[in-house]
C-alpha positions, 0 to 999 in steps of 0.5 A, a space after each residue: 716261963 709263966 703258968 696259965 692260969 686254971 679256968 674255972 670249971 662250970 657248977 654240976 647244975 650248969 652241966 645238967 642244965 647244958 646237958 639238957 639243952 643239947 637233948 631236944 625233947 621228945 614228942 609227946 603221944 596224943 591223948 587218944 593213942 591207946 585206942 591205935 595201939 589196941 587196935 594193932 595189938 588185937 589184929 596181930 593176936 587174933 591173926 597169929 590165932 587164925 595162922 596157928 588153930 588147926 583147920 576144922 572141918 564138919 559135914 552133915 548127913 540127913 535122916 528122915 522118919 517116914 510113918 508105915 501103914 496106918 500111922 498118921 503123918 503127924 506121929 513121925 514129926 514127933 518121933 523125928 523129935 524124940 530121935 533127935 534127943 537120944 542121937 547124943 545118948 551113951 548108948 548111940 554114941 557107943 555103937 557109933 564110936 567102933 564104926 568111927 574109930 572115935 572114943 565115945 567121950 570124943 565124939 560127944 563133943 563132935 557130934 551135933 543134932 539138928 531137928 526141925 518143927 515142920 519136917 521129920 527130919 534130923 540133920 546129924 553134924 560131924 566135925 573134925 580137923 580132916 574132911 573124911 573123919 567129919 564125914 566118918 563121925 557123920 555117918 557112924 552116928 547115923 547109921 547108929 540111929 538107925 539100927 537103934 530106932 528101927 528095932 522098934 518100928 513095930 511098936 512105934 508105927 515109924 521108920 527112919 531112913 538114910 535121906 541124905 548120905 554125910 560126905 567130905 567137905 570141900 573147904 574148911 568151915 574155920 574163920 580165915 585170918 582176914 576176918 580173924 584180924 578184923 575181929 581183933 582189931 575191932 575188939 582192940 579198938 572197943 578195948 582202947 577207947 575203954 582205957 581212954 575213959 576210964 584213964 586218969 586225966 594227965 596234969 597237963 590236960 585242961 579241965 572241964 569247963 564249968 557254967 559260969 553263974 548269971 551276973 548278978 547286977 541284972 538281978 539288982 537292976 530288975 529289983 530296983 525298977 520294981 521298987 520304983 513302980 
């Protein structure tokens, strides 16, 4: 009985060298693949933000200074004004806040006072994650400012009276998610094609080309037809 003869085994790097011919190579990625990437990841961010905040609702109430008897026009455009500045005071929003059911730290920050340079108006703002609350917070303030500047028409010569009454608002003053989504794609995309600036240059990538220096016998021929003249 004969013995087979033991065939060689193949060296370690002719294995690898094997091993990586059967792998095909994988595709490399574009140069300008972080601005896609950045677009989609800003989109998906900004619309998981949009789907989660909770909807936020505001409504606005107006109150307007009428002058008494014997004052001019022009005094209830400047008391308009000056009303406009305390509806935010400590004191306002004190009062305002039992009507609210509202700390008066909190409706600080729900609370806002628009006044404007041709009319004696102030519109007065509330906003809140329910439309009867913006409503509430609107009201309440107003209704504060009312009894705190009119205890004093006597001696200002001005009366504010409740123009327009703050009512629930129908839809919600948040941003939709499309709109949302469109702002963070955009602010992805603005962010990707920072990164492909700034980014290093891969060793693959040509260089930039370099301006080639005029040749220089054009130079010696112009100088050897002077030297013949």
């Amino acid at each position: 009985m004969t013995e087979k003869p033991e065939q060689p085994k193949p060296a370690p790097g002719r294995l690898r060298r094997l091993a990586a011919r059967s792998v095909p190579p994988l595709p490399s990625l574009p140069a300008w693949w972080p601005v896609p990437a950045c677009a989609v990841l800003g989109a998906l961010c900004a619309g998981t933000y949009g789907m989660l905040q909770e909807p936020e609702y505001r409504s606005t109430g107006y109150v307007i200074a009428a002058p008494a008897k014997g004052t001019p026009p022009d005094a209830a455009l400047g008391y308009a004004q000056a009303y406009g500045r305390i509806t935010s005071g400590d004191s306002t929003l004190t009062y305002a806040s039992v009507t609210a059911g509202v700390p008066a730290t909190t409706l600080r920050s729900q609370v806002q006072t628009e006044t404007s340079p041709d009319s004696p108006m102030i519109a007065i703002t509330g906003t809140s994650h329910t439309p009867a609350q913006a409503a509430d917070i609107a009201n309440a303030v107003a209704d504060a400012l009312l009894t705190k500047s009119n205890g004093m028409t006597r001696n200002t010569g001005v009366k504010l009276v409740n123009f327009s009454r703050a009512v629930p608002p129908i839809a919600s003053s948040s941003q939709p998610v499309p709109l949302t989504s469109a702002v963070g794609a955009c602010a992805g995309g603005l962010l990707g094609g920072l990164v492909l600036l700034v980014r290093p240059r891969r060793s693959g990538e040509p260089a930039a080309p370099t301006p080639l220096p005029a040749p220089a016998h054009s130079t010696d021929r112009v100088g050897a037809e002077r030297e013949r003249v």
